[in-house]
N, C-alpha and C positions, 0 to 999 in steps of 0.2 A: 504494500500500500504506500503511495506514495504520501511526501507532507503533505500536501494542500489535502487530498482527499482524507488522509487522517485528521487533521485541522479541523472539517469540515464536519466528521461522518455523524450523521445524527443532529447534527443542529436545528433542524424546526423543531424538533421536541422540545427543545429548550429553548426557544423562540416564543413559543406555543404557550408554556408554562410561564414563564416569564412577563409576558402581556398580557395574559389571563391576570394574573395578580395583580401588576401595573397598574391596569383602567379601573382596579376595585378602589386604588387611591382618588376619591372622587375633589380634583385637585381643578374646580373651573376655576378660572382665568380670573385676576382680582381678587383673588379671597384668601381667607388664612387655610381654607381646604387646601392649598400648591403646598403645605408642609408637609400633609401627606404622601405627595409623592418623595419630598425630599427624607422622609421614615423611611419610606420603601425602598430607595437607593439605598442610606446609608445599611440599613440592614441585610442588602441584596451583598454589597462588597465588603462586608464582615463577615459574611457564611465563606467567602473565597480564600481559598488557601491564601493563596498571594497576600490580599491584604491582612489576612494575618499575619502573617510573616511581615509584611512591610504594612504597617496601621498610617504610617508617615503619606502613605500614598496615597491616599484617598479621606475625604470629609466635605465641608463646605463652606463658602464665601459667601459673607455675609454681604447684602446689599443694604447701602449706608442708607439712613433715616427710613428704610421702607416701613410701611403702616402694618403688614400684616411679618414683619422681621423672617422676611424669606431669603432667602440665601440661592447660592450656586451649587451644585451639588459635581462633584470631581473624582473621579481614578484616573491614575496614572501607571501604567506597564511601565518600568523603565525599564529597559534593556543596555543596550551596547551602541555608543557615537551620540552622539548631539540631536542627527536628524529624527523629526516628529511628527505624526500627521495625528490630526486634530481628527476627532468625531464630536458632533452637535448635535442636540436635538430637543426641542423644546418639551416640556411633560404637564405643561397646564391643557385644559381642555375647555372647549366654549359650553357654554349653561344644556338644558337639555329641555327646556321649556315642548320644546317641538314633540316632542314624543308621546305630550299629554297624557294618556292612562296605562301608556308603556313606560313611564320612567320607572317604574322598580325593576324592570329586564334592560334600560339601558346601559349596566356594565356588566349584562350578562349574556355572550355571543349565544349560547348555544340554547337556554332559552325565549331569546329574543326571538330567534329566528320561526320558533315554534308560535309566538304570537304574533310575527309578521305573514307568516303562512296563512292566520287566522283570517286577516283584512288583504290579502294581497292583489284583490281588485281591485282597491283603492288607491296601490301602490301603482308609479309612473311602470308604464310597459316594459322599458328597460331595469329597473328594480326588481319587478317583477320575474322576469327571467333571468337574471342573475341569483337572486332568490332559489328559485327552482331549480337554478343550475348544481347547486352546492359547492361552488368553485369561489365563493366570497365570504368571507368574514363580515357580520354584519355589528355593530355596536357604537356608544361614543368613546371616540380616540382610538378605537383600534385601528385607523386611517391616519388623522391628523391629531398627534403624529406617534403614538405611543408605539403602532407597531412599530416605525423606523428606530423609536429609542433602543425597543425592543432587541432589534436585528443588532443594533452596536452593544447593547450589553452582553448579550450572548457569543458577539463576538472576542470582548475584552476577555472576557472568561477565557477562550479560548489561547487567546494569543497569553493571557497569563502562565501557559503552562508550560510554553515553549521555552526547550531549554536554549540559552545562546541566544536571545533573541535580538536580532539586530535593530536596533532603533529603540520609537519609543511609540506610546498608544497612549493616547488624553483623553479623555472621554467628560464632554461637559454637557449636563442637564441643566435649562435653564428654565426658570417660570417668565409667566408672562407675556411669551410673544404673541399670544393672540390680544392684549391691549397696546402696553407701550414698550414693550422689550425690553424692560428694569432687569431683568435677569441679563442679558446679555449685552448689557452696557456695561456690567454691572462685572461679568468675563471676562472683556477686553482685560480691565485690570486684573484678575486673577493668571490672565495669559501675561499678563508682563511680571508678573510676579514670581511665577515659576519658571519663567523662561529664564530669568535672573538666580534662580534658586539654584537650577539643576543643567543651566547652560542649553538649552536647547533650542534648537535652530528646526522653525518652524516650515514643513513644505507646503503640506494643503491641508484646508478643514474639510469635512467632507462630515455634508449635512444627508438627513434622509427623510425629509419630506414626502408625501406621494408627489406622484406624478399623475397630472391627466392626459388620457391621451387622446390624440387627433383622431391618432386611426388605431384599432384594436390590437393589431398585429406588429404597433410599433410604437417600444418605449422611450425615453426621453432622459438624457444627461444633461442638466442646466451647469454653465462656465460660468455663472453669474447671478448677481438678484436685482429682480429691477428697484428703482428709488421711489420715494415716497415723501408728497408737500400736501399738507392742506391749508392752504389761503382763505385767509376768515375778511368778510364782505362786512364791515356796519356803515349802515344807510339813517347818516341821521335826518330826519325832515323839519317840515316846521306847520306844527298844529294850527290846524283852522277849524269850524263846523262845516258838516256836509253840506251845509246850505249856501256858504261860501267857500266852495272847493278852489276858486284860483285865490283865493286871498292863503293857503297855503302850499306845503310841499307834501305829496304822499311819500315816504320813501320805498312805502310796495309797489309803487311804483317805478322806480329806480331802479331798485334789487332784480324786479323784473326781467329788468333788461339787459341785469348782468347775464341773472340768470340763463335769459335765451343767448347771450354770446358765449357764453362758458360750457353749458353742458353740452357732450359729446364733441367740443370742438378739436377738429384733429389739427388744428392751428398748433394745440399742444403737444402731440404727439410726437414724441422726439422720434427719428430713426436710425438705424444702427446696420448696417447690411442690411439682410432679408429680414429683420424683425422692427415690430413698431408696437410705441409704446400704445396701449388702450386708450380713449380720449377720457376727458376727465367727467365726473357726475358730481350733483351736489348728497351729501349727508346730513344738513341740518339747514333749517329756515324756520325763524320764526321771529314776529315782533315785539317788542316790550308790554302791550296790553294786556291787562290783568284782568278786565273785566270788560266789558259790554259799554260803550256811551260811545255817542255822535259824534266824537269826533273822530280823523284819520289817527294814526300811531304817530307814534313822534319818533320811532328808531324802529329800524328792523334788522335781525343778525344773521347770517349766512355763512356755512362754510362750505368747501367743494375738493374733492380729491385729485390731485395728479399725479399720474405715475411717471416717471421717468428714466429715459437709457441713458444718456448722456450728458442731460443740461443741467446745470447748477441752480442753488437756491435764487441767488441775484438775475438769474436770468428768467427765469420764469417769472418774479414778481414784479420785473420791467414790463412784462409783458400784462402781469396781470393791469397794472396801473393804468396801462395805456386803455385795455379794455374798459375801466371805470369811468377813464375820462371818454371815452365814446363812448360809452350807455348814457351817462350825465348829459352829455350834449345831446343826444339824439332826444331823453326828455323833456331839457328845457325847449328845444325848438318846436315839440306837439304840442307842449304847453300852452305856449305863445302861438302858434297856429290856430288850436282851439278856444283860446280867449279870445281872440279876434274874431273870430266867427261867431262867438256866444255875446261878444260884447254889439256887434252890430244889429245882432237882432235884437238886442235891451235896451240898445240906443246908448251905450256908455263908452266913455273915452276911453280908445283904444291906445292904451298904454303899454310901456314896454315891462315885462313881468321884474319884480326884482332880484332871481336869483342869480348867479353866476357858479361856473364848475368848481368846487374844491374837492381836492382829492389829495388825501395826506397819508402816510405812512405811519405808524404806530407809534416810531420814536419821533418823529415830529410832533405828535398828538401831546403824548409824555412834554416833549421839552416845551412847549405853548403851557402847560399847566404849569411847568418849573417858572418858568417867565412869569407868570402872572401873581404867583401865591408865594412861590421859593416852598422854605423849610414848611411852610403850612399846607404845603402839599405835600410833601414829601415824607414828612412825617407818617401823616396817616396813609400815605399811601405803601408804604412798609408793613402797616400794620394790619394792611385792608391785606396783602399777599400774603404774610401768613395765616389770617385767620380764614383766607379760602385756601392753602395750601391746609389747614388742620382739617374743614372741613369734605376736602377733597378724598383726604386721606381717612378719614368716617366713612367715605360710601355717600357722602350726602351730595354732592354738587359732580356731576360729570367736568372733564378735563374742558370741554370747549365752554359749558357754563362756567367754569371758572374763568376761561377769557374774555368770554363777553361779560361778566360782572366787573372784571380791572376797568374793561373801557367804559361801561358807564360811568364804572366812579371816577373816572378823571374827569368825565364831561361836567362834572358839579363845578370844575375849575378852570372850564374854559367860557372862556367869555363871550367867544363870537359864535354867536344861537343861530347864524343863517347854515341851510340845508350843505351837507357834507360827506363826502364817502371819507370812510376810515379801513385802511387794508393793512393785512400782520397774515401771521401763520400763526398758524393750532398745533401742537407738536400728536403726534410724534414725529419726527424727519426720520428718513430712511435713506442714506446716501446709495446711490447707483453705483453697482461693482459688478468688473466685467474681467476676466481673465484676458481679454482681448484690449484691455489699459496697458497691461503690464508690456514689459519690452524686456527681453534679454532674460527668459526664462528658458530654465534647464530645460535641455531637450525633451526628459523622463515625463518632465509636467505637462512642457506645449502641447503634447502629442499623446497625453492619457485618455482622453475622450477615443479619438482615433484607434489605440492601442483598445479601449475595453469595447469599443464596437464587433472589432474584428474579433475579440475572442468572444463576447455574445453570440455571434454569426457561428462562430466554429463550435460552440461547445451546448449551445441551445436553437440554433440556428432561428434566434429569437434577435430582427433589427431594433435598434436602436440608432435614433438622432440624435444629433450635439446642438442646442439652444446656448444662446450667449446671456438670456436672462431668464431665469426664475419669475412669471411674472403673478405668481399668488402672493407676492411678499412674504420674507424671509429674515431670520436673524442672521443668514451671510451677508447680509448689507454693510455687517460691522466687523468684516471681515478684511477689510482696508478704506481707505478714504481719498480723494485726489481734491487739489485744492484747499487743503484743512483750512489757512489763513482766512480765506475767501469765505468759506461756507461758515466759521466761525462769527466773522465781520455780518454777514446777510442776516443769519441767527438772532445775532445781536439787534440787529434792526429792524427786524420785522415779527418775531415773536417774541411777546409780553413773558411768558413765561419761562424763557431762557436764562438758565442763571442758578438760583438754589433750587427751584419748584422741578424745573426739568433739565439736563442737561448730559450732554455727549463728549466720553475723554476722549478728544481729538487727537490730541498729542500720544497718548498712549496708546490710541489705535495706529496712530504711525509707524509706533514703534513694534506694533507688533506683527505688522500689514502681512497678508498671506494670499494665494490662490486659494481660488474654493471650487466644489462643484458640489451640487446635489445629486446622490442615487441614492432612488428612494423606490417603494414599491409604486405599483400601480392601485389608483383609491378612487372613487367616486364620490359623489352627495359630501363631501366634505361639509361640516355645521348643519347636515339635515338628520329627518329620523332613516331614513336610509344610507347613512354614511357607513362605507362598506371600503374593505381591502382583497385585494387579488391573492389568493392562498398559496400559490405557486408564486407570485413575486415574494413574500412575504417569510414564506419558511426555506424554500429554493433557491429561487435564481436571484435576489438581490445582495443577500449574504453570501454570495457566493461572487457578485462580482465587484462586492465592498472588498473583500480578501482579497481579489486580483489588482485591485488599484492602491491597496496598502503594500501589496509584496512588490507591485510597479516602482512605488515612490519611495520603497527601505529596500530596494536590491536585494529581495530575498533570493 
């Protein structure tokens, strides 16, 4: 029996075993439930010879000020030389609302499947015969993403027992990527920590995500992840009664017409060779009114997603600006068009309307309120940022209500009340990472994709593509950065809550910068009740050609 296939022999069972326990840690996204998976780790690599023997190698990193004190969870195989490749995988899971009178079989595959049998006319057509197939894993996170943590656990295991073993195996579980990726910001540092500790020279992280596919017959290697901005729109207007609609400004009306410039605009879409980025949609809109009365809102707030290959924070938010100022113009001028018309038929002097285009950026907004009040702004406006970052971190206020409460409260200190667009970002940022940035990478690396196709082809005669972006978003985004000065500076100026509330080590992502790729299984209905994994990528063939790109990148 040769290594690899001893390496190997038997592993879905413990694949198998292994995930079955995992997704019983019911660890959703934002909660003090993510300590549970981090129990079941630490407990997973204390049963392990290894980390017996070596207890040094393995525990967890605490993520500073977190509200539910969750940590990173790590083993380390060390072996022989410096070189290391990194495994990733997130272990938080999104809510399970969807499942409604199935959630007590949602972390249970093999009864689930018995009560999706039950309704499976109800299930989409393709569910349904996947279903019936018996060829899927049905449950939440046994997809996204607890199988893939799965597959790298059971591989570390492995590789722990290898004698001689050349290199080294990292294995980082992180919470949170399905919110703000606090866990994996949160790694960055834990990776410049141990790289310093134990000397080690980083090749590839190698995340395991599913993968969707295009076509059934053919899997998917991402070299990259795409990036991620959302641009926060406040439209403030200026109150009048319905009854004298041009005596004010609507700003749903404004917003409006962001709106129709922004969404699906592939104005945005950056392109990269053969791939382009999705166009952007909006995630939240709504005005300041609390209740019911005649008159228009006096603000309304809006944010909208963009994903991105290529372009940078500062450049998109040029873009976005310019857009505000054409939405702005294009209302004042119907305005003035339809007051003229309204006023002719009333018989009243056809005046020129009073508003004019403002459109300011966040830290302009901030520094007009410095000017005006100083320390009497400032003061309390310290004080207004922690007591929505304590509140934040309660559960009570979502991340983008926490930005749009900053800007209202500055508006109490600005002085000029005529109609105005205010534009920032809402975190989280995702910077755009592309194996195809890099330059003057080892041959072993450039050409792993290419290398694991052909052995997919020869040894499952199952094709596989090579994608340059990940574009479900991913915590390899913080797997290097381009630009850091730049996108720090943009940071700084357009999102309110950059600083202690939210914040990204740049500099330490520098220093720790890596190739990445995702192989991951093949997974469907991701965050639905039919979120299902392929059982042959899963216990088979991904495990099998995660081991081929580890033995690639450590010259076994």
């Amino acid at each position: 029996m040769d290594e690899k296939k001893e390496r190997l022999e038997e592993i879905g069972q413990d694949i198998r075993k292994i995930l079955l326990s995992y997704i019983k840690a019911e660890s959703f996204t934002f909660s003090s439930g993510e300590k549970a998976a981090e129990d079941f780790l630490m407990k997973h690599f204390s049963d392990i010879p290894y980390f017996k023997q070596h207890p040094e190698y393995f525990g967890t990193y605490a993520i500073p000020e977190d509200p539910f004190e969750r940590a990173v969870s790590y083993g380390l195989v060390k072996g022989e030389g410096p070189d290391t490749v990194v495994f990733i995988h997130h272990n938080d899971v999104v809510e399970i609302g969807d499942y409604k009178l199935l959630k007590p079989y949602a972390f249970s595959p093999e009864p689930l499947k018995e009560e999706l049998l039950k309704i499976k006319d109800s299930l989409p057509e393709e569910a349904q015969l996947d279903l019936l197939s018996g060829d899927y894993l049905f449950g939440r996170g046994v997809c996204d993403m607890k199988g893939g943590g799965a597959i790298q656990l059971a591989l570390l295991e492995r590789y722990s027992r290898v004698r001689g073993l050349k290199g080294n195996i990292l294995l980082l579980a992180v919470p949170d990527e399905e919110n703000l990726s606090a866990g994996m910001r949160a790694a960055v540092s834990l990776l410049k920590e141990l790289k310093q500790q134990y000397g080690l020279n980083y090749r590839m992280m190698i995340n395991s995500e599913p993968h969707q596919r295009k076509e059934a017959d053919k899997g998917i290697f991402s070299e990259g992840s795409v990036g991620k901005l959302m641009p926060f729109i406040y439209a403030r207007g200026y109150l009048s009664h319905i009854g004298k609609v041009f005596e004010g400004l609507n700003p749903l009306n404004v917003m409006s017409e962001i709106l129709r410039r922004t969404e699906l605009n592939l104005a945005f879409s950056d392109v990269e060779g053969r791939e382009m980025a999705p166009p952007p949609t909006w995630l939240y809109l709504k005005d300041n009114k609390k209740q019911y009365d005649v008159s228009m809102p006096l603000s309304v707030s809006g944010c909208f997603s963009i994903l991105t290959l290529n372009r940078t924070p500062q450049g998109v938010m040029e873009q976005v600006e310019e857009i505000c100022r054409q939405s702005f113009e294009t209302v004042l001028a119907e305005m003035q068009k339809r007051y003229q018309q309204f006023a002719q038929v009333k018989q009243l002097p056809e005046e020129k309307l009073p508003w004019t285009v403002q459109v300011t950026d966040f830290t302009k907004l901030y520094e007009e309120a410095c000017d005006n009040y100083g320390e009497a702004f400032t003061g309390p406006y310290g004080e207004k940022l922690q007591e929505i970052k304590k509140r934040f971190n309660q559960g009570l206020c979502s991340i983008i209500e926490c930005n749009f409460e900053l800007v209202e409260f500055i508006y109490q200190y600005i002085d000029d009340i005529s109609p105005r667009i205010v534009y920032g970002l809402v975190p989280p940022y995702y910077p755009n990472v592309s194996n195809r940035y890099y330059t003057g990478l080892a041959p072993d690396i450039a050409d792993l994709s290419g290398q694991l196709c052909h052995y997919t082809e020869a040894h499952f005669g199952q094709t596989y593509e090579v994608e340059d972006f990940y574009t479900g978003i991913s915590d390899l985004s913080y797997t290097s950065i381009r630009e850091g000065k730049e996108t720090v500076r943009a940071l700084n100026t357009y999102m309110p809550l950059f600083g202690s509330f939210y914040a990204i080590p740049i500099e330490e992502l520098e220093e720790v910068s890596m190739p990445c790729i995702n192989i991951g299984p093949w997974g469907k209905d991701f965050h639905k009740l039919t979120e299902r994994v392929y059982e042959e990528d899963l216990y088979h063939r991904t495990p099998d050609i995660i081991d081929e790109a580890v033995s690639l990148l450590l010259n076994w």
